[in-house]
N, CA, C, O and CB atoms as a CASP TS submission, in Angstrom:
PFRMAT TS
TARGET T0000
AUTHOR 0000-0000-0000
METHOD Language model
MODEL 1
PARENT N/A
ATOM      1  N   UNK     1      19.524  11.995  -1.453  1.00  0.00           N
ATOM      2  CA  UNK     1      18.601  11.791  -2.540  1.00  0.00           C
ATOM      3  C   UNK     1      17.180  12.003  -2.008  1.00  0.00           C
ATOM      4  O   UNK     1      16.642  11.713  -0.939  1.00  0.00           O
ATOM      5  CB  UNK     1      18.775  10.373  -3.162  1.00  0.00           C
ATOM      6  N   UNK     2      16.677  12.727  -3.342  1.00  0.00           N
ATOM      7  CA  UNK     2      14.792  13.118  -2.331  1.00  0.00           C
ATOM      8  C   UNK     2      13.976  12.579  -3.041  1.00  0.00           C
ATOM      9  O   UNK     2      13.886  12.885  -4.230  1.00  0.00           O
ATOM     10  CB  UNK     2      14.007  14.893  -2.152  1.00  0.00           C
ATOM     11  N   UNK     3      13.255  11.724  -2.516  1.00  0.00           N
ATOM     12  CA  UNK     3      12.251  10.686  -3.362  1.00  0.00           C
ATOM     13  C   UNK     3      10.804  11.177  -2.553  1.00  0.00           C
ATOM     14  O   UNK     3      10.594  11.585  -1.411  1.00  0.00           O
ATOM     15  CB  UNK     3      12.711   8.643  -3.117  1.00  0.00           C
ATOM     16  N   UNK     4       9.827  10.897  -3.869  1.00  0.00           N
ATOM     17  CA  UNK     4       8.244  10.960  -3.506  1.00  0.00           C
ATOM     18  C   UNK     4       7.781   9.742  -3.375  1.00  0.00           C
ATOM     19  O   UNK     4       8.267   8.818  -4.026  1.00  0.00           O
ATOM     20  CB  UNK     4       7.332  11.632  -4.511  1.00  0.00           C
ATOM     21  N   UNK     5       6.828   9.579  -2.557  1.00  0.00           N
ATOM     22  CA  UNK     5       5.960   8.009  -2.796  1.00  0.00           C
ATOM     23  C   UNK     5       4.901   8.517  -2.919  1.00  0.00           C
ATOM     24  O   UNK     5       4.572   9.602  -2.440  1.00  0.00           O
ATOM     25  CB  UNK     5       5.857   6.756  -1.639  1.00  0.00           C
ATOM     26  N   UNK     6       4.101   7.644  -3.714  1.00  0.00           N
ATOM     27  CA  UNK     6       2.681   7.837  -4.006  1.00  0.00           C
ATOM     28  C   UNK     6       2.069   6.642  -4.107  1.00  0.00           C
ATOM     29  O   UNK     6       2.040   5.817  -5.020  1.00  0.00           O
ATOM     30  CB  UNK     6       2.421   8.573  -5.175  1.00  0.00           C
ATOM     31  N   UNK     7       1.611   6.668  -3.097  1.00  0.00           N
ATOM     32  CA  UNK     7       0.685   5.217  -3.032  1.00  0.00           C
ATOM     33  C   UNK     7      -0.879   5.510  -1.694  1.00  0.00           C
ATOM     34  O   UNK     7      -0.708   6.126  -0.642  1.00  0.00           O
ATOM     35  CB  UNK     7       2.147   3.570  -2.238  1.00  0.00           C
ATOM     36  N   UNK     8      -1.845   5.082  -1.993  1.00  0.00           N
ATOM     37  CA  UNK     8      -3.335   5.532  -1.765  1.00  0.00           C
ATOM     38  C   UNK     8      -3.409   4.578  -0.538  1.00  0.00           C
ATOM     39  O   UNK     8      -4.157   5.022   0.332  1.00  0.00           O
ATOM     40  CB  UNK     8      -4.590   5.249  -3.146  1.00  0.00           C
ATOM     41  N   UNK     9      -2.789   3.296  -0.217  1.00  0.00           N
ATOM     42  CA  UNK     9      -2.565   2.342   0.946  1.00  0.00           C
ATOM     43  C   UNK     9      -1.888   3.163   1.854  1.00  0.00           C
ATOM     44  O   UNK     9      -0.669   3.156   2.028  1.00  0.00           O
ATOM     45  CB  UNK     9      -1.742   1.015   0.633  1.00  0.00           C
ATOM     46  N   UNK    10      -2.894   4.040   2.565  1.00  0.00           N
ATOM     47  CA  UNK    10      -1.339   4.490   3.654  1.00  0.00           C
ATOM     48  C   UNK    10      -0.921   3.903   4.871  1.00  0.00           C
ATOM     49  O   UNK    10      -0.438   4.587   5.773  1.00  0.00           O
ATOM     50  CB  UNK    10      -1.374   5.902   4.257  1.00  0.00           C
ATOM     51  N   UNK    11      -1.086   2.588   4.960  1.00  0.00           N
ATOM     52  CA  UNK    11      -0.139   1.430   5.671  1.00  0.00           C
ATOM     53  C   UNK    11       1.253   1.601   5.119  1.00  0.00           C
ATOM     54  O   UNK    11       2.350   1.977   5.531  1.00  0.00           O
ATOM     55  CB  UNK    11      -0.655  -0.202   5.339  1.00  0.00           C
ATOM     56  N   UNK    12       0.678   1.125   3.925  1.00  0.00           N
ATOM     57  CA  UNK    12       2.155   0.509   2.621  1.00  0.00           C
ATOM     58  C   UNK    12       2.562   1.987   2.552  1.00  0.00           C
ATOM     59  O   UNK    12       3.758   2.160   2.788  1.00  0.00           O
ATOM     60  CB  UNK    12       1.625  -0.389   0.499  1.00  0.00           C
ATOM     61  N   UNK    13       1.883   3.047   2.296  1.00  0.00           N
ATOM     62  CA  UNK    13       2.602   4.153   1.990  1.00  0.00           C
ATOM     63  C   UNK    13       3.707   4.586   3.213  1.00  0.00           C
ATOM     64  O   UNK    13       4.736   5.228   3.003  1.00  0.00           O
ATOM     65  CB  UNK    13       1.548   5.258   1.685  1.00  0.00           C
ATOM     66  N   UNK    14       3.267   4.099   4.504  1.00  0.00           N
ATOM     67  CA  UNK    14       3.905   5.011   5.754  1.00  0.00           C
ATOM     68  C   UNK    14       5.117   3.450   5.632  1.00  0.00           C
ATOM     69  O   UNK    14       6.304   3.769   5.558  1.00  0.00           O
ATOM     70  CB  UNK    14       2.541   5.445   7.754  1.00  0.00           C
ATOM     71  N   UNK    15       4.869   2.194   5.618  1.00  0.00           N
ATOM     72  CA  UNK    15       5.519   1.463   5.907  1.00  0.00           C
ATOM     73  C   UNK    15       6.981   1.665   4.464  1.00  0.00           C
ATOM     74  O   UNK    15       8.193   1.742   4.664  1.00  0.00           O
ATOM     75  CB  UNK    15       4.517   0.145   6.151  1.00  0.00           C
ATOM     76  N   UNK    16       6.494   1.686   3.581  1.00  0.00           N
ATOM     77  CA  UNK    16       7.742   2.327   2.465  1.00  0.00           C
ATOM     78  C   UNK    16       8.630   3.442   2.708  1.00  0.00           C
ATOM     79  O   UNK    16       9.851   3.298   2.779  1.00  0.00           O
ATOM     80  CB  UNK    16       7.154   2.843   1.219  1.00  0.00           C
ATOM     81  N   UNK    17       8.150   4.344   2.811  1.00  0.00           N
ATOM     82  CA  UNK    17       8.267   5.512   3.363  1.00  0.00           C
ATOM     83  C   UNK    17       9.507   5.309   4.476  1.00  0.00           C
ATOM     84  O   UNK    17      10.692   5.615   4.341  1.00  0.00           O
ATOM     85  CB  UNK    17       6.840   5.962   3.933  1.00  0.00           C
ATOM     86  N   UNK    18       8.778   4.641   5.712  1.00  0.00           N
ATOM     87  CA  UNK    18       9.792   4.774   7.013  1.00  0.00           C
ATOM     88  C   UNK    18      10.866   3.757   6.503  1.00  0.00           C
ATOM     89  O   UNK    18      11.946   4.061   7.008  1.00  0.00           O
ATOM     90  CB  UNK    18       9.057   4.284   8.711  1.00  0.00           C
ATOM     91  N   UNK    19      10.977   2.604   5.648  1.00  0.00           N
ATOM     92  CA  UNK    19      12.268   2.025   5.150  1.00  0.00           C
ATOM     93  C   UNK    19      13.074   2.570   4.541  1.00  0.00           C
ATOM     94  O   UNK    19      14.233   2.156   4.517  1.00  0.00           O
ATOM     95  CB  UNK    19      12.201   1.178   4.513  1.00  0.00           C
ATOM     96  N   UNK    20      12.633   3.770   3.811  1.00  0.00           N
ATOM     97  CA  UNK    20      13.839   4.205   2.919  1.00  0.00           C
ATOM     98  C   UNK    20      14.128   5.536   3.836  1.00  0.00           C
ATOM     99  O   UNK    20      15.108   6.235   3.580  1.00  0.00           O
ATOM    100  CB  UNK    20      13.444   4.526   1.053  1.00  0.00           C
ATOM    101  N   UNK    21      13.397   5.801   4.722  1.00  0.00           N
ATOM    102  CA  UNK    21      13.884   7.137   5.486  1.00  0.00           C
ATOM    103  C   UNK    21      15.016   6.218   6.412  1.00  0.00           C
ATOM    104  O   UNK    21      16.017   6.862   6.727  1.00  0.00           O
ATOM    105  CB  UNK    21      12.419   8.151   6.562  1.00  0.00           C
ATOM    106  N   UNK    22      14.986   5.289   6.717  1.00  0.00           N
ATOM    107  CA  UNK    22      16.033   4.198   7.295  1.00  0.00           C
ATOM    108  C   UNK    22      17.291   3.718   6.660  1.00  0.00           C
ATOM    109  O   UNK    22      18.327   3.244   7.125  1.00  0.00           O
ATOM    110  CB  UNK    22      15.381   3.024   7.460  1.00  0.00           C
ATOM    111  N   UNK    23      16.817   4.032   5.255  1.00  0.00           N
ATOM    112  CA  UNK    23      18.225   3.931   4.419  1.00  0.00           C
ATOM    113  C   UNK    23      18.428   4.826   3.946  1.00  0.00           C
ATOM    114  O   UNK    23      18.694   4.823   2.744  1.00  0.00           O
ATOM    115  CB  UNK    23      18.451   3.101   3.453  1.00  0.00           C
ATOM    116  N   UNK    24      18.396   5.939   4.639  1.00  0.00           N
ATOM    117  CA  UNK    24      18.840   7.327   4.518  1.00  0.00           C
ATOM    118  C   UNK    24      18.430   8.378   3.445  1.00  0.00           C
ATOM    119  O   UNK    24      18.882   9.519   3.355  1.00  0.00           O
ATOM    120  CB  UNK    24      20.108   7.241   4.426  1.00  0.00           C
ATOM    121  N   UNK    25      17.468   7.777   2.623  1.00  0.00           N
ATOM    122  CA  UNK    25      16.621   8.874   2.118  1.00  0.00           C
ATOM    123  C   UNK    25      15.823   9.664   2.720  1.00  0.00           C
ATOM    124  O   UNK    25      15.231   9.537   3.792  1.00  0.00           O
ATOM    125  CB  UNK    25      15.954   8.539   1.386  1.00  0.00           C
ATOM    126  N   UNK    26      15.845  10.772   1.708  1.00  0.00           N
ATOM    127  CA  UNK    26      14.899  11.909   2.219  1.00  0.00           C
ATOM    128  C   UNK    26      13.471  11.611   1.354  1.00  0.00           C
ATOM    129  O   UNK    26      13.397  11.321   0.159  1.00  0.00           O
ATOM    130  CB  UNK    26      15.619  13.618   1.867  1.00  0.00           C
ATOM    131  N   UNK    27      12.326  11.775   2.350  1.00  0.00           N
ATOM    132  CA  UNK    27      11.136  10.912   1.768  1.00  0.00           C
ATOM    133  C   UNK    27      10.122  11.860   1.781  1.00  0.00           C
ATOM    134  O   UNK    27      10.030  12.426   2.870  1.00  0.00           O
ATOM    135  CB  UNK    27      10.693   9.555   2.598  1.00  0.00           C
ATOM    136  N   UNK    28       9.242  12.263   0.842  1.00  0.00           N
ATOM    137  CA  UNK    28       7.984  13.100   0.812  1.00  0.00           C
ATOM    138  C   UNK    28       6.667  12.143   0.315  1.00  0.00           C
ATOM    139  O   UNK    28       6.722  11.507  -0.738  1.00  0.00           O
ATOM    140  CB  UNK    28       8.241  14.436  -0.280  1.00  0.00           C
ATOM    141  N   UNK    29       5.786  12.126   0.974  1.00  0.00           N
ATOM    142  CA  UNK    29       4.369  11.359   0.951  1.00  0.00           C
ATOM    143  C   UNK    29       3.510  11.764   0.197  1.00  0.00           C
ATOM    144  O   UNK    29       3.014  12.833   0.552  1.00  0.00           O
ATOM    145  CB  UNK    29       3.685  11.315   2.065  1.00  0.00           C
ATOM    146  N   UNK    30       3.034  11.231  -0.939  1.00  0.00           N
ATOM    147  CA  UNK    30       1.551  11.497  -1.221  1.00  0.00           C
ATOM    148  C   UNK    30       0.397  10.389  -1.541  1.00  0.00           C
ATOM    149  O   UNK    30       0.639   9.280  -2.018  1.00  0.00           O
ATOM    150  CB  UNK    30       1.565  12.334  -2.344  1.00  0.00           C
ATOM    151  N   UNK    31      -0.929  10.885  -1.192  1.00  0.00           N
ATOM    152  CA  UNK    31      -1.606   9.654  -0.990  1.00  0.00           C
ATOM    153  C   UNK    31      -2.940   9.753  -2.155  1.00  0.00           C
ATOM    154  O   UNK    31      -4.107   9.469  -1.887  1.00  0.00           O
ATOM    155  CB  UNK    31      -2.093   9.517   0.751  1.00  0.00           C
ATOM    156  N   UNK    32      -2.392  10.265  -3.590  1.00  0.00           N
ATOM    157  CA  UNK    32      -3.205   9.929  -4.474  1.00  0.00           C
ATOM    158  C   UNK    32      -2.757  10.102  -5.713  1.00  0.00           C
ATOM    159  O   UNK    32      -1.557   9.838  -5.639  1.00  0.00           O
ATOM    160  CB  UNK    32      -4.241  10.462  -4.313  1.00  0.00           C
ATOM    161  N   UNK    33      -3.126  10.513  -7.279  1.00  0.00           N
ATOM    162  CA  UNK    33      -2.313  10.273  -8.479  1.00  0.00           C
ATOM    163  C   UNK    33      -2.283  11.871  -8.452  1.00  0.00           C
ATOM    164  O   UNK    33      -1.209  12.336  -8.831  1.00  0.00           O
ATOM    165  CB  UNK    33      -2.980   9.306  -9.937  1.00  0.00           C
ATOM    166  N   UNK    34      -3.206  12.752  -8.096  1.00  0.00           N
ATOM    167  CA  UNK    34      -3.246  14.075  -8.574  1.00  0.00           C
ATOM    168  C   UNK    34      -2.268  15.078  -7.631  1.00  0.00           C
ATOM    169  O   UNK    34      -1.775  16.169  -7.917  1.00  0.00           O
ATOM    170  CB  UNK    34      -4.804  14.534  -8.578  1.00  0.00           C
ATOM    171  N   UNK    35      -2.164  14.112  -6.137  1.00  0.00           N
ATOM    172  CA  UNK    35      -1.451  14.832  -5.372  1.00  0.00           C
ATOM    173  C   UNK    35       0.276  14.706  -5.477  1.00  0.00           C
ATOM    174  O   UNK    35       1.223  15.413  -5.133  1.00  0.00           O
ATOM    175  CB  UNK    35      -1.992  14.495  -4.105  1.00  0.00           C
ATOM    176  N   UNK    36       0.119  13.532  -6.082  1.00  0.00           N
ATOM    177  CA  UNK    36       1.831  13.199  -6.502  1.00  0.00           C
ATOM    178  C   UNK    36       2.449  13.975  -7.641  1.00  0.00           C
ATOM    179  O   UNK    36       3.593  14.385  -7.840  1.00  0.00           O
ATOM    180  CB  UNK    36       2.059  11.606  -7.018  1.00  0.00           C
ATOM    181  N   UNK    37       0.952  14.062  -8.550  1.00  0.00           N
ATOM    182  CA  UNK    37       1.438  14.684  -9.700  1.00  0.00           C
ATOM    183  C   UNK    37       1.648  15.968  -9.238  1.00  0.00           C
ATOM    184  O   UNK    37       2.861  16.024  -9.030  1.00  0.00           O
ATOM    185  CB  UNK    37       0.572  14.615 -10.890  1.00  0.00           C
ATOM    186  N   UNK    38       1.210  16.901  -8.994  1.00  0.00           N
ATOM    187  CA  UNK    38       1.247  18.592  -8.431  1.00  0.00           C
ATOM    188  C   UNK    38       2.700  18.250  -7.972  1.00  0.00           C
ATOM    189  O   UNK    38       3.730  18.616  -8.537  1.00  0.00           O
ATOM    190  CB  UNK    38      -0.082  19.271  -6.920  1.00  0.00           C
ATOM    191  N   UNK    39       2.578  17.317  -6.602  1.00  0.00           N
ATOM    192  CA  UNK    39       4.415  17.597  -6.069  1.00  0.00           C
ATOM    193  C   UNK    39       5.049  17.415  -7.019  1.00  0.00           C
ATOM    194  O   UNK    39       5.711  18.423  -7.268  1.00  0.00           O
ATOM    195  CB  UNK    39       5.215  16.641  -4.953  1.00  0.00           C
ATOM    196  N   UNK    40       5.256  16.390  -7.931  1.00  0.00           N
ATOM    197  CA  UNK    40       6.222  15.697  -8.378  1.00  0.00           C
ATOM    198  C   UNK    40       6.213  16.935  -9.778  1.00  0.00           C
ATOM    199  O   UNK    40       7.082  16.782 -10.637  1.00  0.00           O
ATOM    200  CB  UNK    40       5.887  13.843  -8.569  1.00  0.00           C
ATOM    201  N   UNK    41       5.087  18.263  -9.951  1.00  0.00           N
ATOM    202  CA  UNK    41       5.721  18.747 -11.160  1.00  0.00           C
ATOM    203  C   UNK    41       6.323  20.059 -10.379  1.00  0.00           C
ATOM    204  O   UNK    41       7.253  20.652 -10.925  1.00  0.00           O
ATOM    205  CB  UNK    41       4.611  19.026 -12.585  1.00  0.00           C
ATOM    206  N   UNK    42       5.746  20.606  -8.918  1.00  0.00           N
ATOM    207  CA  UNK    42       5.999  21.444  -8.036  1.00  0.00           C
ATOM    208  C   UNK    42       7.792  21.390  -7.540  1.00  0.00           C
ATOM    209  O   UNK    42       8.442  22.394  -7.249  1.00  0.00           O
ATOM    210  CB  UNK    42       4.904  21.100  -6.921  1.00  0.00           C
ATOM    211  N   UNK    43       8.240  20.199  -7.545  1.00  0.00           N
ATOM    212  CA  UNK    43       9.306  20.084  -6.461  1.00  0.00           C
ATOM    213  C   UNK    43      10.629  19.029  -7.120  1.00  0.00           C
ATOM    214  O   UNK    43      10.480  18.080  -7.890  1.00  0.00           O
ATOM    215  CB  UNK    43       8.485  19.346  -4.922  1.00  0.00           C
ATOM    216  N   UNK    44      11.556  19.407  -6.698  1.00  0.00           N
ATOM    217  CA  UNK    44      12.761  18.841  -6.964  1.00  0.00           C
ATOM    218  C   UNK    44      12.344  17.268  -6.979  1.00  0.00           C
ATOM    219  O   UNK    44      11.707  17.271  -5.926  1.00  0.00           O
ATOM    220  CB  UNK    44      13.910  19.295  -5.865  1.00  0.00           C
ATOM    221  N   UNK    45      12.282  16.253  -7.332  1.00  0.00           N
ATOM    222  CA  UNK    45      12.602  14.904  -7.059  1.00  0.00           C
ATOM    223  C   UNK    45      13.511  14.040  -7.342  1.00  0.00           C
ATOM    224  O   UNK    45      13.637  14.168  -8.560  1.00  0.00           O
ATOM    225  CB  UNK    45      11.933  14.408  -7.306  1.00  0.00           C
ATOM    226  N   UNK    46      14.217  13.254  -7.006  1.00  0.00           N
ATOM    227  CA  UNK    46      15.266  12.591  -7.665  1.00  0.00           C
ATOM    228  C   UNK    46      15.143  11.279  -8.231  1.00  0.00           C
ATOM    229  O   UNK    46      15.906  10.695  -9.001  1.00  0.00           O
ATOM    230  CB  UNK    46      16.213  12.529  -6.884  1.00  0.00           C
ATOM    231  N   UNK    47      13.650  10.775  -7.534  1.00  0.00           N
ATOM    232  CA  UNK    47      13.217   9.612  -8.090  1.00  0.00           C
ATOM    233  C   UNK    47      11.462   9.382  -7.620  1.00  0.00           C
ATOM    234  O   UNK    47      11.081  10.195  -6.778  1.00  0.00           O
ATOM    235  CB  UNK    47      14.312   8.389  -7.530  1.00  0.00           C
ATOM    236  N   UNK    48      10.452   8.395  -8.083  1.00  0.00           N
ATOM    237  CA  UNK    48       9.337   8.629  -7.599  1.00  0.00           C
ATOM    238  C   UNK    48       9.138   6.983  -7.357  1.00  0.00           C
ATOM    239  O   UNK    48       9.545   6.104  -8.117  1.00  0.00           O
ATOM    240  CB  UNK    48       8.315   9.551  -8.551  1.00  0.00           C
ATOM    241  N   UNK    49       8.478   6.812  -6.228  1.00  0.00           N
ATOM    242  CA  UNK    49       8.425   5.543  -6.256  1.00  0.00           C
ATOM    243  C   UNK    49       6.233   5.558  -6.364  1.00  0.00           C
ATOM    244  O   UNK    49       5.496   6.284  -5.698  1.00  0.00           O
ATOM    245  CB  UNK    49       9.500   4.780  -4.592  1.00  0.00           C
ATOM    246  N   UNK    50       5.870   4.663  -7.254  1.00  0.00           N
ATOM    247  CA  UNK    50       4.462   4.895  -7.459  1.00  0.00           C
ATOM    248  C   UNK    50       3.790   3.850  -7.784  1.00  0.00           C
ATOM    249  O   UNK    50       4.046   3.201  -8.798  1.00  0.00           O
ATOM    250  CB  UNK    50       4.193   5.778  -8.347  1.00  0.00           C
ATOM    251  N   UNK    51       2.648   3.498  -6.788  1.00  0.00           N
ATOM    252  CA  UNK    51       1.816   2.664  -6.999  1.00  0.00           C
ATOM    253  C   UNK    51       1.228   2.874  -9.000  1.00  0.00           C
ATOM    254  O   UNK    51       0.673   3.764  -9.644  1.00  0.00           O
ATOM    255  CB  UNK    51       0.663   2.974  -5.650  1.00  0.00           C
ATOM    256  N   UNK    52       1.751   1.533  -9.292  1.00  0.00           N
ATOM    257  CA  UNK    52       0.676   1.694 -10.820  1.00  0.00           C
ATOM    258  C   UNK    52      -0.642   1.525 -10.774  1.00  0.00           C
ATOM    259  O   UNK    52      -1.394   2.068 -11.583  1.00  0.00           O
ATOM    260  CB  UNK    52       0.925   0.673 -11.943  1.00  0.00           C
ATOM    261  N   UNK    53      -1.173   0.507  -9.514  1.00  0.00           N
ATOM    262  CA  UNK    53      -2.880   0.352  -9.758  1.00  0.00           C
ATOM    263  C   UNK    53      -3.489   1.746  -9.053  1.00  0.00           C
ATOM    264  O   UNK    53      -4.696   1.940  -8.908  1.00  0.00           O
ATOM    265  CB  UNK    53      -3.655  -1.277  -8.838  1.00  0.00           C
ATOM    266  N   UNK    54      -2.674   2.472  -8.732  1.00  0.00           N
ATOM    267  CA  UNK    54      -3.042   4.053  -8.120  1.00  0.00           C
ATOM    268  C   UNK    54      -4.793   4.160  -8.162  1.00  0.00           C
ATOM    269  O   UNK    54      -5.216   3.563  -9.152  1.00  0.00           O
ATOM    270  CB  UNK    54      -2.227   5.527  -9.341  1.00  0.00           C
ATOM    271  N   UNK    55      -5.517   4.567  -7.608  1.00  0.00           N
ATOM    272  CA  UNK    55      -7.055   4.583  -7.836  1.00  0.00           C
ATOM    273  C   UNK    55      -7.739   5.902  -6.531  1.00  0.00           C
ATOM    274  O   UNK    55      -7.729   5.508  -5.365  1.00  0.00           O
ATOM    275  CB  UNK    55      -7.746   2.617  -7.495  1.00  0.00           C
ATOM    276  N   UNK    56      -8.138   6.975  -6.725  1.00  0.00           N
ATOM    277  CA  UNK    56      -9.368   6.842  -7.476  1.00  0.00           C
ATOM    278  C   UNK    56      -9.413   8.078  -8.756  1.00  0.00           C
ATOM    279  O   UNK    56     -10.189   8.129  -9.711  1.00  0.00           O
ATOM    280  CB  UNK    56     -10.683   6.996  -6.320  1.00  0.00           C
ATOM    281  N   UNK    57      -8.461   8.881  -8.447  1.00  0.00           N
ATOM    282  CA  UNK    57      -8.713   9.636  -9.630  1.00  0.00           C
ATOM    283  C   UNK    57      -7.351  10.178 -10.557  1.00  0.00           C
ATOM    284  O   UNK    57      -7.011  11.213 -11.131  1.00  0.00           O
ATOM    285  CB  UNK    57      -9.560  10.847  -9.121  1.00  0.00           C
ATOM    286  N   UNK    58      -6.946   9.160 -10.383  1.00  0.00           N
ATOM    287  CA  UNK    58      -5.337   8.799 -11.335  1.00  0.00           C
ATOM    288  C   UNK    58      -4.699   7.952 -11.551  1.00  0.00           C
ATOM    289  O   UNK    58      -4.019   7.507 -10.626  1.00  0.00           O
ATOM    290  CB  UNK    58      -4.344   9.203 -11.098  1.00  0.00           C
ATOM    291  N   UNK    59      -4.643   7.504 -12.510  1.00  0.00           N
ATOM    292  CA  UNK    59      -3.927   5.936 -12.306  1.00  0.00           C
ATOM    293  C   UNK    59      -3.027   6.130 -12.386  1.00  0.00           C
ATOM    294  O   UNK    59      -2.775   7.172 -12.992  1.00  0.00           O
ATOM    295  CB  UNK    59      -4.057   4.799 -13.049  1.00  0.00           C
ATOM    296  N   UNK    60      -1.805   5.279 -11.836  1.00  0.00           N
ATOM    297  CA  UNK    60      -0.484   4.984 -11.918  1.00  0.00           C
ATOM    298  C   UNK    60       0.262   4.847 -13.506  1.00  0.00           C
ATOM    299  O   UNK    60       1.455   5.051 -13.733  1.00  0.00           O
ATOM    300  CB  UNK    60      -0.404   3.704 -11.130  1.00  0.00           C
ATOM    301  N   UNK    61      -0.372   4.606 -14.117  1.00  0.00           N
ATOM    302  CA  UNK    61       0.123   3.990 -15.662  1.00  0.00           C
ATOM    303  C   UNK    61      -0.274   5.582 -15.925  1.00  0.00           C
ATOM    304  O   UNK    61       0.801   6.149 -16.119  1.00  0.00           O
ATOM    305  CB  UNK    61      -0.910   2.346 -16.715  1.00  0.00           C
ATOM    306  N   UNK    62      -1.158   6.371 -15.999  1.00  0.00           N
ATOM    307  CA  UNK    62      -1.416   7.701 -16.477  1.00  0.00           C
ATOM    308  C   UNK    62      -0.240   8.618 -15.849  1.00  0.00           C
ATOM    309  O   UNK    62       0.608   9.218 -16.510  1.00  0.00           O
ATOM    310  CB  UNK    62      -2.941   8.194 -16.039  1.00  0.00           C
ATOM    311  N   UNK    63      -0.359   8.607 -14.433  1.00  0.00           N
ATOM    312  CA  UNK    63       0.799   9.344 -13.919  1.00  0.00           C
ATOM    313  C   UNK    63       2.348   9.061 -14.582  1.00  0.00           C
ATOM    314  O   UNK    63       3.129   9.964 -14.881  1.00  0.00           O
ATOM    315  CB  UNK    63       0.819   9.003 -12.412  1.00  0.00           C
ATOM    316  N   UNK    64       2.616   7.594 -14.745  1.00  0.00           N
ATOM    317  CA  UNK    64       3.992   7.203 -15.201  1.00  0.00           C
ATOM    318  C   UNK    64       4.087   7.992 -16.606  1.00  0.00           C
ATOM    319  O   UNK    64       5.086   8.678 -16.824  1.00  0.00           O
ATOM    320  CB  UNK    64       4.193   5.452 -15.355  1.00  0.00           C
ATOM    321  N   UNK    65       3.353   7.925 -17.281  1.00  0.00           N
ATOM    322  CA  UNK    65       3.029   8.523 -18.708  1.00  0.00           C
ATOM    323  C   UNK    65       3.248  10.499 -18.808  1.00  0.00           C
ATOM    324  O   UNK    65       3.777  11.331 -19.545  1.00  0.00           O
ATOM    325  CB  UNK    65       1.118   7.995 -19.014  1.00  0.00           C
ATOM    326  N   UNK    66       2.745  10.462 -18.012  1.00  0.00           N
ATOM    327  CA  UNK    66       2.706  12.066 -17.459  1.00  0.00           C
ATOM    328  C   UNK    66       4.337  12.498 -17.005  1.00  0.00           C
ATOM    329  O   UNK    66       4.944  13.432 -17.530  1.00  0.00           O
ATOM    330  CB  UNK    66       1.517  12.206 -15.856  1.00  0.00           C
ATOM    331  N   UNK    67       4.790  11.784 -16.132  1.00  0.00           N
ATOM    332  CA  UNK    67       6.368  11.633 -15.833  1.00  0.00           C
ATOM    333  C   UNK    67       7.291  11.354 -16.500  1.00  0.00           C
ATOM    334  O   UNK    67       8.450  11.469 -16.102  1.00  0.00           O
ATOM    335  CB  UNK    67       6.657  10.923 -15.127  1.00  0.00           C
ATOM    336  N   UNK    68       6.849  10.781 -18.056  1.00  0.00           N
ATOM    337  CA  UNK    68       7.732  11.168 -19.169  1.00  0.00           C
ATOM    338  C   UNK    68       7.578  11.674 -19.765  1.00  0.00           C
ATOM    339  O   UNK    68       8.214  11.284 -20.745  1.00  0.00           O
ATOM    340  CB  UNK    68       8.124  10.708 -19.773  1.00  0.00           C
ATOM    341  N   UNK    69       6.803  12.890 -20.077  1.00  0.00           N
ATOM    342  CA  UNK    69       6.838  13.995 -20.459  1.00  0.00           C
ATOM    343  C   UNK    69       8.515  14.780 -20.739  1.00  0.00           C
ATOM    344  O   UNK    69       9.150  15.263 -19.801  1.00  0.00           O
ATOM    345  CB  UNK    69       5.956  14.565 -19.460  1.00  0.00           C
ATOM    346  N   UNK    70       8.784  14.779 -21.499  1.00  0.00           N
ATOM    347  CA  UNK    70      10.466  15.674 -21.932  1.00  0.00           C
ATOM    348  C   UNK    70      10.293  16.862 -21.125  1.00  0.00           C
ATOM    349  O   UNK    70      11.263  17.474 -20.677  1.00  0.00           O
ATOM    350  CB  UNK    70      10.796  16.286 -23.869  1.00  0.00           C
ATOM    351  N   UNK    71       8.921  17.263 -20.894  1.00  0.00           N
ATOM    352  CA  UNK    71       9.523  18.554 -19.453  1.00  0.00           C
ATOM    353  C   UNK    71       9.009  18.524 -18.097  1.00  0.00           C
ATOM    354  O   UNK    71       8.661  19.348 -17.252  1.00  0.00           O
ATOM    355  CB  UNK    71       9.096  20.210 -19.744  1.00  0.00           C
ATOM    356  N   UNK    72       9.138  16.585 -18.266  1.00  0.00           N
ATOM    357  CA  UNK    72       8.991  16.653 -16.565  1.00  0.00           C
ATOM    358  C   UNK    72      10.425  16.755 -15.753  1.00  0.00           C
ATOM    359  O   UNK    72      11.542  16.473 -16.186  1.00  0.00           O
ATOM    360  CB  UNK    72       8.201  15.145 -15.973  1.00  0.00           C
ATOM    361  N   UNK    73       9.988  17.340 -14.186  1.00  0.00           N
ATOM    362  CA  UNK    73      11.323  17.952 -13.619  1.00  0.00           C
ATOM    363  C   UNK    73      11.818  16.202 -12.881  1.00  0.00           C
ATOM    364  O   UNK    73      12.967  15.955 -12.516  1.00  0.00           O
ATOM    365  CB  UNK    73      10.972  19.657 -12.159  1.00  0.00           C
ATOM    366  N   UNK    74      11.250  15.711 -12.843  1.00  0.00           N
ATOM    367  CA  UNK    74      11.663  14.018 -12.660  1.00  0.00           C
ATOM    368  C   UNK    74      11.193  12.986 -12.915  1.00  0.00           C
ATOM    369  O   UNK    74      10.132  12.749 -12.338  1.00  0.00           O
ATOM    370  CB  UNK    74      11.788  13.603 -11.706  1.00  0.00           C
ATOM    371  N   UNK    75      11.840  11.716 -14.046  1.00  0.00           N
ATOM    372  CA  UNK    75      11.745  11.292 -14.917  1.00  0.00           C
ATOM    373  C   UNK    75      11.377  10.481 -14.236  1.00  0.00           C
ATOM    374  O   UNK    75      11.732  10.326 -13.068  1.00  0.00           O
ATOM    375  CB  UNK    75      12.469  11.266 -15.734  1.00  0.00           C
ATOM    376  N   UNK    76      10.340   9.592 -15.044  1.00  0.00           N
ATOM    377  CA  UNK    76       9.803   8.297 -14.730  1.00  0.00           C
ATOM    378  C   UNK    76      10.255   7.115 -15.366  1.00  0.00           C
ATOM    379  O   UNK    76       9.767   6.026 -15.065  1.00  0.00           O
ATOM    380  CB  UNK    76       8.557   8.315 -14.918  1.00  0.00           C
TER
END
């Protein structure tokens, strides 16, 4: 399974990240709302894991909104 994270903390982002690459996911990083969004409309995902207070130039609640879009390639 190939999951994105998007979260702007990249402590929390690398520390999420290396747990689920530990439980055997396959993990791709991004560290803002606009950069998650591009991957996440660019690339296969199977799930997104995403900061909602996301900040500075996307919020999380906008992105989630954006990810249900009927032609997004992975659903929020």
């Amino acid at each position: 399974m190939r999951l994105l994270v998007v979260e702007d903390d990249r402590d929390l982002n690398r520390q999420v990240s290396a747990a689920l690459r530990a439980a055997g996911y396959a993990v791709d990083r991004a560290f803002d709302g606009e950069e998650g969004w591009f991957r996440g409309d660019n690339e296969p995902y199977d799930a997104v894991v995403l900061d909602i207070g996301l900040c500075p130039n996307a919020t999380g609640s906008r992105s989630w909104k954006l990810g249900a879009r009927p032609d997004a390639r992975c659903r929020c």
